[in-house]
C-alpha positions as CSV (number, residue, x, y, z in Angstrom):
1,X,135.5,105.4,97.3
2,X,138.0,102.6,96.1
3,X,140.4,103.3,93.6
4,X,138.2,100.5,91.1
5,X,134.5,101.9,92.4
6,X,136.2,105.4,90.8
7,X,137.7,104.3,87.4
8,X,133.9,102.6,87.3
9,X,132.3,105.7,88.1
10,X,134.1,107.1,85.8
11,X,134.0,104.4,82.5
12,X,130.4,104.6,83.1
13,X,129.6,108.5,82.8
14,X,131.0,107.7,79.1
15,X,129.2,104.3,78.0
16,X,126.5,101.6,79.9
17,X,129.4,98.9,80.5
18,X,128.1,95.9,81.9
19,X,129.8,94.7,85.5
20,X,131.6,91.3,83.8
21,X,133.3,93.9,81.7
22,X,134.1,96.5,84.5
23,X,135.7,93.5,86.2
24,X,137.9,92.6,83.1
25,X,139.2,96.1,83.6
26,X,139.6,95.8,86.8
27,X,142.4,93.1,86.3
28,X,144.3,94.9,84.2
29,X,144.7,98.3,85.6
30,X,147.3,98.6,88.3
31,X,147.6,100.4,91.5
32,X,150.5,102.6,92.1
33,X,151.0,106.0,93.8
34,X,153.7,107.9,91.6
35,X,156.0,111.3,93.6
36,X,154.8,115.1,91.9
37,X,157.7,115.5,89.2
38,X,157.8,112.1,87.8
39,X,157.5,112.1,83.8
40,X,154.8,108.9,83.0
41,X,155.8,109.7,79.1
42,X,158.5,110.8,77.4
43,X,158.4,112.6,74.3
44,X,160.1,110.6,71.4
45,X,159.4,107.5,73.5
46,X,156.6,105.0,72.2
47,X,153.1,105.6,74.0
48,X,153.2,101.7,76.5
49,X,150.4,102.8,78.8
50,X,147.1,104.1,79.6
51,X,146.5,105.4,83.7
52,X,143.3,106.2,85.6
53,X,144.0,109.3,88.3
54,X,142.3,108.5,91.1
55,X,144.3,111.4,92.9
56,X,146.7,114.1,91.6
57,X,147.1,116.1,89.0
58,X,149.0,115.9,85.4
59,X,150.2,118.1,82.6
60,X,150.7,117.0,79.3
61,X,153.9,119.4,77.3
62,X,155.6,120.1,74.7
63,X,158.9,121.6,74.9
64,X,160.0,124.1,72.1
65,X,163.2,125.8,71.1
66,X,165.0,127.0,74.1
67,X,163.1,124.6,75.8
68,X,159.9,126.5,76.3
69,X,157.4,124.6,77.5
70,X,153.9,124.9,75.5
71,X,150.6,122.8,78.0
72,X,148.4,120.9,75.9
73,X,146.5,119.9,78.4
74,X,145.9,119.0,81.9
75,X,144.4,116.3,83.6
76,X,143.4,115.4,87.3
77,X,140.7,113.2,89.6
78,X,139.0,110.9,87.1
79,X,140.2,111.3,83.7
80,X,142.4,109.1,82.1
81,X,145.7,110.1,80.6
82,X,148.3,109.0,77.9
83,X,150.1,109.8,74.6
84,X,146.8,108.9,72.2
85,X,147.8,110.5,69.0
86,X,151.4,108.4,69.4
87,X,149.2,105.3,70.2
88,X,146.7,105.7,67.1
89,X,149.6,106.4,65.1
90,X,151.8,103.6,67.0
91,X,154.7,105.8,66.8
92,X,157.2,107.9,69.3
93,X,155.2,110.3,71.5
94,X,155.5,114.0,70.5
95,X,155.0,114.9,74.1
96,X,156.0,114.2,77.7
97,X,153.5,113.6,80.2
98,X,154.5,115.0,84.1
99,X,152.6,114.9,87.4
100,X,152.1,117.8,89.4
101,X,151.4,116.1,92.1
102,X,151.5,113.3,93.8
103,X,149.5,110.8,91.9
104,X,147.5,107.5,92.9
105,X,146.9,106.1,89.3
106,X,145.4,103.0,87.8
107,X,148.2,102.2,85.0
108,X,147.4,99.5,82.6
109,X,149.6,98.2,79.6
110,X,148.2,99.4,75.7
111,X,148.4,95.9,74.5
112,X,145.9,95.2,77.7
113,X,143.9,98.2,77.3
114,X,143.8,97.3,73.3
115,X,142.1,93.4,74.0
116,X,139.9,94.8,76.8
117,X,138.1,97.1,73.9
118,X,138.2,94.9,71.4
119,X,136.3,92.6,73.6
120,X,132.5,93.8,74.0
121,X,130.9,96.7,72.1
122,X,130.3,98.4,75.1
123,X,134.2,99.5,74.9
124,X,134.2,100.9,71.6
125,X,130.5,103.0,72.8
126,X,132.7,104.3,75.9
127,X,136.1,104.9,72.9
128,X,133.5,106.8,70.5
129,X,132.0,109.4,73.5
130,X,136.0,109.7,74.7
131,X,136.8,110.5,71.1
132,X,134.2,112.7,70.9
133,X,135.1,114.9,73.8
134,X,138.8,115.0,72.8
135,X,137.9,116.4,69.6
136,X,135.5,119.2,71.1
137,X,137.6,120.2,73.3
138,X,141.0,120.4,71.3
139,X,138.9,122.3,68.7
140,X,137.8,124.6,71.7
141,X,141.3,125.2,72.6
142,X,142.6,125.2,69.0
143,X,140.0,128.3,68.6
144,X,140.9,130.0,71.7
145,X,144.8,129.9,70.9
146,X,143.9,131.3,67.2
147,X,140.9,133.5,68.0
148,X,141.1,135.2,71.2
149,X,144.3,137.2,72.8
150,X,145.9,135.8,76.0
151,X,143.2,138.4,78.4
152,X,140.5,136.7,76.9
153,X,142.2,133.0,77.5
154,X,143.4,133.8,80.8
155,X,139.9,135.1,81.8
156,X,138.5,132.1,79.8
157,X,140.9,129.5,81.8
158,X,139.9,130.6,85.4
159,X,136.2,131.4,85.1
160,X,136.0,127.5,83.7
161,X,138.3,125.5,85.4
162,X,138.6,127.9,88.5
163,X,139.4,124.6,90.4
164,X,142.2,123.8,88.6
165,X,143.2,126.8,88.3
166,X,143.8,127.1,91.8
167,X,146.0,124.0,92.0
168,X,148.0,125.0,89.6
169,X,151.3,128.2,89.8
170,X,151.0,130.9,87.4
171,X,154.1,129.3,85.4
172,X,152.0,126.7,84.5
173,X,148.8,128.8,83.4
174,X,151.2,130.7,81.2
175,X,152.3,128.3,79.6
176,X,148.9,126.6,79.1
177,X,147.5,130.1,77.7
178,X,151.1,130.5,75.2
179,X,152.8,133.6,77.2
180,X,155.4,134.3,79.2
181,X,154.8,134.4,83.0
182,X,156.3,137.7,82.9
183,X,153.2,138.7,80.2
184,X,150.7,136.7,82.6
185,X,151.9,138.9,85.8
186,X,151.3,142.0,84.0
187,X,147.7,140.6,82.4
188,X,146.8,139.7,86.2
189,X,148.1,143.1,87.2
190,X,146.6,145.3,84.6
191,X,143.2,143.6,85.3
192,X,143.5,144.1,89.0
193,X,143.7,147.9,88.3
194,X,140.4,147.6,86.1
């Protein structure tokens, strides 16, 4: 599959958008292949652009006193990522965005992105079912942080996304779920016991 046929594949699971307008997008999004490590956003930095992953994997942090690092989320094959809140609020990002891998992205400017929406109602359909599934699942993960102890998110995190789980080092889980890898190591060891 082509880099476009995918980020068409994918614009359509979330809104009927007619071909013309898959074509605008088309010329706006960019191809690029981007090295694992490379920040795409930096927090405190305004939020420029909007990519497509067509191949890697991504993790959007925030780092906390001492520099702990805190995952909001990650993102891989098919999903789009960038600093929303900083772009709806059109202010400095309050989190940096890093691959994990080595990415092949789409990357298109916001002010391109921005005039591609406002230009059929089939955009703002596909920006209302996004929208949608942002809120659901931040609230999801907003309830697991507050509601259930890191056992229950760990077991929670791989039994959902065992996939990603997989690509991913236990550093990074841990500080998806909000512990310590030292406190994930002896989660995972106490359950292997079980």
């Amino acid at each position: 599959m082509t880099p476009y046929a995918a980020l068409d594949a994918a614009l359509l699971r979330w809104a009927a958008i007619p071909a013309e307008e898959l074509t605008r997008a088309h010329r706006i999004f960019r191809s690029h292949h981007v090295p694992a490590r490379t920040l795409l956003q930096r927090a405190g930095e305004p939020s420029e652009r909007i990519s497509f992953i067509v191949r890697g994997l991504t993790r959007t942090y925030l780092t906390g006193d001492g520099g702990a690092e805190r995952v909001r989320a990650f993102r891989a094959e098919g999903e789009l990522v960038c600093a929303y809140a900083a772009a709806l609020r059109r202010a400095p990002a309050a989190e940096h965005i890093e691959t994990l891998e080595e990415c092949d992205l789409l990357t298109a400017t916001r002010p391109a992105f921005e005039a591609l929406c406002a230009g059929h109602p089939s955009w703002t359909a596909m920006l209302a079912a996004m929208n949608e599934r942002l809120f659901l699942d931040e609230e999801r993960r907003t309830r697991d942080l507050l509601g259930n102890d890191a056992a229950a998110r760990y077991r929670a995190f791989v039994t959902e996304r065992p996939a990603l789980a997989a690509r991913l080092t236990q550093r990074q889980i841990a500080a998806y779920i909000g512990i310590t890898p030292e406190a994930l190591s002896r989660l995972r060891h106490a359950a292997s016991l079980m």
